[in-house]
C-alpha positions as YAML, in Angstrom:
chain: A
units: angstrom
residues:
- id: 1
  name: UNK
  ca: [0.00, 0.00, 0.00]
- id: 2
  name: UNK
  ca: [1.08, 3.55, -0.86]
- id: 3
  name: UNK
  ca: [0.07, 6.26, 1.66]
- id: 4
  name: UNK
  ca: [0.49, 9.96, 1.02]
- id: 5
  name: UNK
  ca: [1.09, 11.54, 3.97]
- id: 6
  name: UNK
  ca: [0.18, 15.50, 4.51]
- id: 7
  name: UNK
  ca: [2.81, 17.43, 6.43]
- id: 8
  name: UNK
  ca: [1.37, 20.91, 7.35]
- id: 9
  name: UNK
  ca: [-1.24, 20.05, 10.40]
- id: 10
  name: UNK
  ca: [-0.29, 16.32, 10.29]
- id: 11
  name: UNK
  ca: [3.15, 16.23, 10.85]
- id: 12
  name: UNK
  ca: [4.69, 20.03, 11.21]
- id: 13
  name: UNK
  ca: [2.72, 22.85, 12.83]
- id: 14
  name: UNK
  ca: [1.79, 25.09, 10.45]
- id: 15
  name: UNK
  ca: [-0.81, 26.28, 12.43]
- id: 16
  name: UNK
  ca: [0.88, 27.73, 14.94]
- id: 17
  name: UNK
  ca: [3.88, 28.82, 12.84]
- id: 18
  name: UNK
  ca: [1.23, 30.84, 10.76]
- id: 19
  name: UNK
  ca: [-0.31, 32.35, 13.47]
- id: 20
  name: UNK
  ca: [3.04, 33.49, 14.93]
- id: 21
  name: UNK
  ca: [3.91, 35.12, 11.57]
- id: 22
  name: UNK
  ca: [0.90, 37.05, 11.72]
- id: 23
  name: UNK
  ca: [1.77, 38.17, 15.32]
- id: 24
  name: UNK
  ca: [-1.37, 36.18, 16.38]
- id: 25
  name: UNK
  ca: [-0.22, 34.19, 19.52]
- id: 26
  name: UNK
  ca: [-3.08, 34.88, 21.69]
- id: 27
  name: UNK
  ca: [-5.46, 32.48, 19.08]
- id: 28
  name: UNK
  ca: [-2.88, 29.36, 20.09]
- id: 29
  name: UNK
  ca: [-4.13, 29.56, 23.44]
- id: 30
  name: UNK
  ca: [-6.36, 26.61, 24.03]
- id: 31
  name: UNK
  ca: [-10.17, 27.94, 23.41]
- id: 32
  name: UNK
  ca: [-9.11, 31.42, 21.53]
- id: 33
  name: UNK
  ca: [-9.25, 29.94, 17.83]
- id: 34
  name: UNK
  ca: [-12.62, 29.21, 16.64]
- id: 35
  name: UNK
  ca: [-12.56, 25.04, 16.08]
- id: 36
  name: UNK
  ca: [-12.87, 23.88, 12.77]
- id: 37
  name: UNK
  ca: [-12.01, 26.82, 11.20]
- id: 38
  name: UNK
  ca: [-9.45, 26.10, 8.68]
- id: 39
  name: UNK
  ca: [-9.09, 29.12, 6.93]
- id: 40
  name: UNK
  ca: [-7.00, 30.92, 9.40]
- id: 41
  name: UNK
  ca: [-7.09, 34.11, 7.17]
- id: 42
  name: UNK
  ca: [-11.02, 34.23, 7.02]
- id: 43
  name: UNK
  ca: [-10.89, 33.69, 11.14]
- id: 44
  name: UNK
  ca: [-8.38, 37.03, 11.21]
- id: 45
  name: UNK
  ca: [-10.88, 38.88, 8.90]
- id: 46
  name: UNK
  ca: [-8.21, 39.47, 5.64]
- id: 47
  name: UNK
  ca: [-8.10, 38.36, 2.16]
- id: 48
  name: UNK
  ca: [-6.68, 35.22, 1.33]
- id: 49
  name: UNK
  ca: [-4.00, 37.19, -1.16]
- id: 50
  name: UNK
  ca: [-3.18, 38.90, 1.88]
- id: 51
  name: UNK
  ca: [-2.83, 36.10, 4.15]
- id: 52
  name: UNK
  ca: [-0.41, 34.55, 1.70]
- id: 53
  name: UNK
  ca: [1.57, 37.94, 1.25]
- id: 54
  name: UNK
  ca: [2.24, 37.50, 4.64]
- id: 55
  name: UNK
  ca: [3.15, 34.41, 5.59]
- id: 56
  name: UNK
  ca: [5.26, 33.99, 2.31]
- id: 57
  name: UNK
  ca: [7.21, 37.17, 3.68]
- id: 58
  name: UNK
  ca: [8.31, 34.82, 6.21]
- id: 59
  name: UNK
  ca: [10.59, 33.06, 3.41]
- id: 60
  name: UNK
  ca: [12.05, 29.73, 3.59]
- id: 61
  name: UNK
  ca: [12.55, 29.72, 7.15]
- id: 62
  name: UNK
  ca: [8.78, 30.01, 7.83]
- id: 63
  name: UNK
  ca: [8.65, 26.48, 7.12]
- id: 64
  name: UNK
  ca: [12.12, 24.96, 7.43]
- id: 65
  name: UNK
  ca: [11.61, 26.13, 11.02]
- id: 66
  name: UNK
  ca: [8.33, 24.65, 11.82]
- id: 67
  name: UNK
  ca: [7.97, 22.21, 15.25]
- id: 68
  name: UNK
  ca: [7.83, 19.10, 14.34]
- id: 69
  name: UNK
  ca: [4.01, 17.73, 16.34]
- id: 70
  name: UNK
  ca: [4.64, 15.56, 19.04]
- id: 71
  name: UNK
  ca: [2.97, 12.45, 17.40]
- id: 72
  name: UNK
  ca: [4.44, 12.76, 14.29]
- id: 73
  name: UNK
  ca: [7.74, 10.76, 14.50]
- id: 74
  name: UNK
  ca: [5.08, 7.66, 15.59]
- id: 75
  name: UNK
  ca: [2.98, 8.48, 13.28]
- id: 76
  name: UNK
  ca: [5.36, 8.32, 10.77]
- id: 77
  name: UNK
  ca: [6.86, 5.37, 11.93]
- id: 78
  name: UNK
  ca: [4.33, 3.37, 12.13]
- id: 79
  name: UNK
  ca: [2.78, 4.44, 8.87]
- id: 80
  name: UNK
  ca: [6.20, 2.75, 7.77]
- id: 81
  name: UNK
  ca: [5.53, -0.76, 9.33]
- id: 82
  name: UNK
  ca: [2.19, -0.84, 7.28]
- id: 83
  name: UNK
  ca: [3.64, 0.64, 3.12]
- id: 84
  name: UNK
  ca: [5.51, 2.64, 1.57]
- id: 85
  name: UNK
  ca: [4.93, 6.80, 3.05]
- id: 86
  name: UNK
  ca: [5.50, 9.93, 0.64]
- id: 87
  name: UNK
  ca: [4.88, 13.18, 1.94]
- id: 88
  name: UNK
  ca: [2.33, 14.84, -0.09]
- id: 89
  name: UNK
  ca: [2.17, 18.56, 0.26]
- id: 90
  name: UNK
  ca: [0.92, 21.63, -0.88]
- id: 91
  name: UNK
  ca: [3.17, 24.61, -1.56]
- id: 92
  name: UNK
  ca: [2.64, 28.00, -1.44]
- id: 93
  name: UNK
  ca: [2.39, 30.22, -4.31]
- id: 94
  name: UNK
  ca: [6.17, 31.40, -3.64]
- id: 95
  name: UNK
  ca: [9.28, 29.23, -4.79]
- id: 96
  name: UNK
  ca: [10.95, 29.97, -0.90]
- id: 97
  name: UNK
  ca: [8.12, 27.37, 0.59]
- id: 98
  name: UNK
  ca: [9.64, 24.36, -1.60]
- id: 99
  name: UNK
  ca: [12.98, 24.81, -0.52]
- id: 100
  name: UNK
  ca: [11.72, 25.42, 3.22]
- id: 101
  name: UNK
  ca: [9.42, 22.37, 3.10]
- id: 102
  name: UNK
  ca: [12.48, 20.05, 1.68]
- id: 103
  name: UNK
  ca: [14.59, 21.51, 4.13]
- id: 104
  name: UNK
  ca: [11.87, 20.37, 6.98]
- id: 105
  name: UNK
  ca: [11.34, 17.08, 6.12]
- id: 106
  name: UNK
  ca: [15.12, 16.68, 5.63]
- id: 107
  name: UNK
  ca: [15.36, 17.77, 9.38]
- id: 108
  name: UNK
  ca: [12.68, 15.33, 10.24]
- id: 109
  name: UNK
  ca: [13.85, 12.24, 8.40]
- id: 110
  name: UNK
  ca: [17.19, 12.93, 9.58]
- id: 111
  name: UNK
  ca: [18.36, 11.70, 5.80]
- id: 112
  name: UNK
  ca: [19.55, 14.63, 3.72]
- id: 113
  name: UNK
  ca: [19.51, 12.65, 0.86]
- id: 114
  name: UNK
  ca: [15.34, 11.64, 1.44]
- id: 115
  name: UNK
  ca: [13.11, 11.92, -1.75]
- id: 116
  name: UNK
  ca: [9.89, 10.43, -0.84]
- id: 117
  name: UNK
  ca: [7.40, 13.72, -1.18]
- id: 118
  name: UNK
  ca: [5.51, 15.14, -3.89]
- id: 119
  name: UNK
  ca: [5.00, 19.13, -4.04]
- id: 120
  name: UNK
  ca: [1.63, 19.82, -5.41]
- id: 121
  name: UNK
  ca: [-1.66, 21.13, -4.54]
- id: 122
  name: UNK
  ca: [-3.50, 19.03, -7.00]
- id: 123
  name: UNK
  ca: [-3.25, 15.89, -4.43]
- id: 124
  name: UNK
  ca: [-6.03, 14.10, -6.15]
- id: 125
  name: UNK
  ca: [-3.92, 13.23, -9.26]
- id: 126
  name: UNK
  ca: [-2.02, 11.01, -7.65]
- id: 127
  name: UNK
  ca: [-5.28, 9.23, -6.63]
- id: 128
  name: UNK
  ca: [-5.46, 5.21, -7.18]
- id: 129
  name: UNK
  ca: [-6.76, 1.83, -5.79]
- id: 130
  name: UNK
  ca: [-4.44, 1.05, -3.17]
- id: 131
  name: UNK
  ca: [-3.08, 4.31, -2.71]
- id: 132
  name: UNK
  ca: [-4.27, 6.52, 0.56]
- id: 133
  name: UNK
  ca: [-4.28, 10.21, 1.69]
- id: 134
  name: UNK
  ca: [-4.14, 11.20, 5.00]
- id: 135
  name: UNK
  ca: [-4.73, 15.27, 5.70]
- id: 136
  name: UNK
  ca: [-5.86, 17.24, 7.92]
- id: 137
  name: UNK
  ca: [-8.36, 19.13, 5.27]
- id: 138
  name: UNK
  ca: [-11.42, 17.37, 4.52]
- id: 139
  name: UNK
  ca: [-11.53, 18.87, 0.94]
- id: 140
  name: UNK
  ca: [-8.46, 17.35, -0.26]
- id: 141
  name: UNK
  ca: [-9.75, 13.89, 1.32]
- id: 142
  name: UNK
  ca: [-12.94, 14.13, -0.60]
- id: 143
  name: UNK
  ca: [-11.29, 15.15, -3.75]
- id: 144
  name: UNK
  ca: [-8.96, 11.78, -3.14]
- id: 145
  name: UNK
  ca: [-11.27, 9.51, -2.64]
- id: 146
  name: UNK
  ca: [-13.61, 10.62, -5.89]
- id: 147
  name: UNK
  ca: [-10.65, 10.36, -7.87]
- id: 148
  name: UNK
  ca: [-9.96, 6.30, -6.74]
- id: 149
  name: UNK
  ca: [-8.11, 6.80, -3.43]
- id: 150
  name: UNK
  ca: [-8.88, 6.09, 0.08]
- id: 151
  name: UNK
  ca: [-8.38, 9.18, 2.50]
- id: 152
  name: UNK
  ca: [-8.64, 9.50, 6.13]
- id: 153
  name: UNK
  ca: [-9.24, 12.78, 7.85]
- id: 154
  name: UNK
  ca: [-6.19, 13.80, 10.20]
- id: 155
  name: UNK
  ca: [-7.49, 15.03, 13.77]
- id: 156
  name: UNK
  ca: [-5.94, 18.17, 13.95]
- id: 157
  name: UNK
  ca: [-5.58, 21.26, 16.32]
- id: 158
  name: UNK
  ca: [-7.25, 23.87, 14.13]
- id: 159
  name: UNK
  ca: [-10.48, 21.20, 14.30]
- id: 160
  name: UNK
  ca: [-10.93, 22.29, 18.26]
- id: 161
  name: UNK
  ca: [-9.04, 18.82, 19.30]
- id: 162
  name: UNK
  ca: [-6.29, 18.39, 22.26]
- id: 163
  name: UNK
  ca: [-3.55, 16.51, 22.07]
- id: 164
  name: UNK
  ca: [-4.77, 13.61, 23.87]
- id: 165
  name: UNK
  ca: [-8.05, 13.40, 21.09]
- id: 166
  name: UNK
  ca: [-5.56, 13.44, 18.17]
- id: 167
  name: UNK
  ca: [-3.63, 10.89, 19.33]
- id: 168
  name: UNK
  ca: [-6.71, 8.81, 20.10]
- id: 169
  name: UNK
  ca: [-7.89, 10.06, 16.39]
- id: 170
  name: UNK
  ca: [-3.77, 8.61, 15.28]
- id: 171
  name: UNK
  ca: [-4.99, 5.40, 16.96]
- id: 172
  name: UNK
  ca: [-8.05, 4.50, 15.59]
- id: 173
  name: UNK
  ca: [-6.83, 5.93, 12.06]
- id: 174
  name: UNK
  ca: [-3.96, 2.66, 12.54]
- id: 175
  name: UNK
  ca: [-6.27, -0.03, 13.03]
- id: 176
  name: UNK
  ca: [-8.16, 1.46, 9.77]
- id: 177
  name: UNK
  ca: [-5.21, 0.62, 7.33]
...
């Protein structure tokens, strides 16, 4: 089995990382962002071309730099035990979040010679039978699955979930595969 694996909100936190660059803390505090709200923009009340002006100011580092999620090195791991994991991921629209992604997952894999990701935000192409998405944004999922592919949901933190729920969520995901 091939499973694509998300990394923003899965694996890194891009969540929080955004909301930093925005100078937006105070919604990271447990109860202060509005649960299930992905679209962290519309929740700050600007434009999405604006949103992405301003996190993409925050160049490559932005996202080499993001914490790695405390499940994800299990996650990962175990995701390993059951097929063959590629980290499918959607860049933004400037060239500084490929190289900061890549630098990320080099990071995380410890391996700087690691190739197993796809950059694109056209996930459902690489849809098949036998081949599974997990992500954290139900859209993408859907768009998987009506292309051929399986998808699971993530559990994530911008959903309104603690830790202890996502890794409960991690769990049950497991036994799915």
């Amino acid at each position: 089995m091939l499973m694509f694996l998300d990394m923003d909100g899965v694996v890194s936190d891009a969540h929080g990382a955004f909301l930093k660059q925005l100078g937006r803390e105070d919604l990271l505090v447990p109860g202060q962002y509005p649960a299930g709200s992905f679209d962290i923009g519309k929740v700050m009340g600007i434009s999405n071309n604006e949103f992405w002006r301003r996190i993409d100011a925050g160049g490559s580092k932005l996202w080499s730099e993001m914490s790695v999620l405390p499940w994800a090195k299990h996650l990962y791991e175990e995701l390993k035990k059951r097929g063959d994991v590629v980290f499918l991921t959607a860049p933004s629209r400037n060239p500084e979040c490929v190289k900061g992604k890549l630098e990320w997952l080099h990071k995380f894999t410890g391996d700087r010679s690691f190739e197993d990701y796809v950059f694109t935000s056209r996930k459902e192409l690489l849809a098949a039978s036998e081949r599974v998405l997990i992500d954290d944004h139900d859209e993408n999922c859907d768009k998987f699955t009506q292309c051929g592919g399986r998808s699971f949901v993530f559990p994530a933190r911008w959903q309104g979930l603690t830790d202890d729920k996502i890794c409960e969520g991690i769990t049950e995901l497991l036994t799915k595969l």
